[in-house]
C-alpha positions, 0 to 999 in steps of 0.5 A: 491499517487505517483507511478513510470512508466517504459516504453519501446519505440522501433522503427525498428532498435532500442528499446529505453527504458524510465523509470520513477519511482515514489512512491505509499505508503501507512501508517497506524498506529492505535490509542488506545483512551478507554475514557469507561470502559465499552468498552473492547479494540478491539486488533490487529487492522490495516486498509489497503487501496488499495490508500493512495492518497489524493482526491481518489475515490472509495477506498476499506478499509480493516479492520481487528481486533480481538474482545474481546467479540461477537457482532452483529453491528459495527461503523465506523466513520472517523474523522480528530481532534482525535482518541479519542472515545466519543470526539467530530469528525470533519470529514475530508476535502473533505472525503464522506463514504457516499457511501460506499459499502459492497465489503466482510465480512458484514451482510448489511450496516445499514446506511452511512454519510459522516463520519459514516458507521453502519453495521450489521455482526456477529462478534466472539470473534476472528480475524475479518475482512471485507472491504468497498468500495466507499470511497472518501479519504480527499482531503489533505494530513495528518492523520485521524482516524477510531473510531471502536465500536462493538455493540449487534445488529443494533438497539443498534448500531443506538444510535450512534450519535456523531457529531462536536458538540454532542456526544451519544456513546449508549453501545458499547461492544468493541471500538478501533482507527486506525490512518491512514495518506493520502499522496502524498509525498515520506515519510508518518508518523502516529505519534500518538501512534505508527508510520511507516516511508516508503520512495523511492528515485533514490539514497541512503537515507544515513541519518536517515530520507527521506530527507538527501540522497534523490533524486528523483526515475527515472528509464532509462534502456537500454544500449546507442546504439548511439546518446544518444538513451536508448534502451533494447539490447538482449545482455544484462539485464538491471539493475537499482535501487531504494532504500527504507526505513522504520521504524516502532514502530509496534508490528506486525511489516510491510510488504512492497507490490509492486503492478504492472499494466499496462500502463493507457491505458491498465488497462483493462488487466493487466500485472505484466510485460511490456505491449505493448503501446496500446495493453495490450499485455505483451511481457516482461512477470513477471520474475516468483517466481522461478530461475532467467532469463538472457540476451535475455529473454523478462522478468522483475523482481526485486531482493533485496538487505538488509541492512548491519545493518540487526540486530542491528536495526530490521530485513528486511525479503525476502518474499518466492516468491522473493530472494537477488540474482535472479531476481522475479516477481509473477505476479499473486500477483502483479496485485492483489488488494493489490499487492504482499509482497516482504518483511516485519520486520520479525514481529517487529519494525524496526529503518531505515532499507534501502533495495535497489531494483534492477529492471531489464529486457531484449528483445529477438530479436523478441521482437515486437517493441513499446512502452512498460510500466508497473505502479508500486507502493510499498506500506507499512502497519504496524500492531500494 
């Protein structure tokens, strides 16, 4: 996982200002692989992660889909050959479920392997959902798969034993996949049945794919007060751009978050806004979720710009919390597990949709002087 820091430094006679930025995304794309027929299909599924990032630890998975039948069990197991359920499953490189924890939405954790997660909850013939924490992500990038099967009860969800080399599935009542790709790289694709696109660049992705246009997102704002020195003028907002875009086959189309913290060292007390290096304390506050702010106010926020094409190829949608010619931030939202969505495809596919973000901030006069920071990362997750 990439994300992009935008710092601030300001020393007694000028406030200099740094910025780098760089990318988190995160894609999922789940795969439809009914091999029983005795097995109805699980619908609407999707699978967010709070880290994309290869090698992370103690990530939370997010499951959510709508059953066809009740339940009392389900199992989780995670593969990196194929989403195919009753196949063989190769768990992946440097992957460990084993130590997954039951952060909502479960009865208890039966039991957890590497690659297998069995757990008891009651489950409706209707949308469900429930998340596991203290999962190691694979240790390279590429896609892997989360086979889901629901089963009547604990004891009929322990017959569940499938291996690289063994395969016993018992009697599920409802099974479905999920294709999920780890990445450290701007643009991240899940290319089985359906697919999500999501790139960042410094500059406009001009061509129908992340490369052609593309140049690495960093951020300076501040105007030149001088020597090359990059400061925050309270004379002035500072404004700068970044560009993003997506793609998508999904039938429930993509949202797009922007999740904000603080600077590594204040990760204890977050801040939506810029913090100040070595304090926490968040004197250029998030711009809010209404009106704007203009030179001389210590705020930050970003505003949106659609795409010129914003029919013919899909439709790029602004969340109510944000706007095209004012400048939001919620920060409530944005330090939330998942962040806070700025924009989504309106419930449907999308087919290279570039909007641009323009981040923008300003001091005041009595703005303390310091080093000022803030971590940002835009993450995409489709539903299908």
């Amino acid at each position: 996982m990439r994300s992009f820091t935008i710092s601030r430094v300001f020393d007694r006679h000028t406030r200099a200002v740094a910025a780098a930025v760089g990318l988190l995304l995160a894609t999922l794309a789940p795969a439809v692989a009914p091999v029983f027929v005795s097995a109805a299909q699980l619908t609407d599924r999707s699978l967010e992660l709070d880290s994309s990032s290869a090698g992370a630890t103690g990530v939370r998975y997010h499951f959510k889909f709508t059953a066809a039948a009740t339940a009392g069990a389900a199992v989780v197991q995670f593969c990196s050959n194929t989403p195919l359920i009753g196949e063989y499953c190769d768990t992946p490189t440097g992957f460990t479920a084993a130590g997954a924890t039951n952060v909502s939405g479960i009865t208890a954790i039966s039991s957890a392997t590497a690659s297998t997660v069995k757990i008891t909850k009651s489950i409706t013939a209707a949308e469900m959902e429930f998340v596991l924490g203290g999962i190691t992500n694979p240790s390279s990038t590429g896609t892997i798969y989360a086979r889901i099967l629901t089963y009547a009860d604990a004891s009929a969800a322990d017959t569940y034993a499938v291996t690289d080399s063994s395969s016993t599935l018992g009697s599920p009542i409802d099974q479905g996949s999920v294709a999920i790709a780890i990445t450290s790289t701007v643009a991240v694709s899940g290319d089985v049945l359906e697919a999500l696109t999501f790139c960042v660049s410094g500059s406009d992705l001009t061509g129908t794919d992340c490369a052609t246009g593309y140049s690495a997102p960093i951020l300076t704002l501040g105007k030149n007060v001088g020597n090359g020195v990059i400061a925050l003028d309270p004379s002035e907002l500072s404004e700068r751009d970044v560009f993003t875009k997506i793609s998508t086959n999904a039938i429930g189309g993509a949202v797009v978050s922007l999740k904000s913290t603080a600077g590594v060292d204040d990760q204890e007390d977050p801040c939506a806004g810029l913090a100040l290096y070595g304090t926490g304390n968040c004197n250029i506050a998030a711009a809010g979720t209404s009106g704007t702010f203009a030179a001389g106010t210590a705020k930050f926020g970003v505003k949106l710009t659609l795409p010129v094409d914003n029919s013919t190829n899909g439709t790029i949608a602004v969340e109510t919390n944000y706007d095209t010619s004012d400048y939001r931030l919620d920060g409530a939202a944005a330090i939330g597990t998942y962040g806070d969505t700025i924009y989504n495809t309106s419930g449907g596919s999308a087919n290279n949709l570039n909007t641009k973000l323009t981040f923008a901030a300003s001091s005041t006069a009595a703005t303390p002087a310091g080093r000022y920071s803030a971590n940002i990362s835009l993450i995409a997750t489709g539903t299908f």
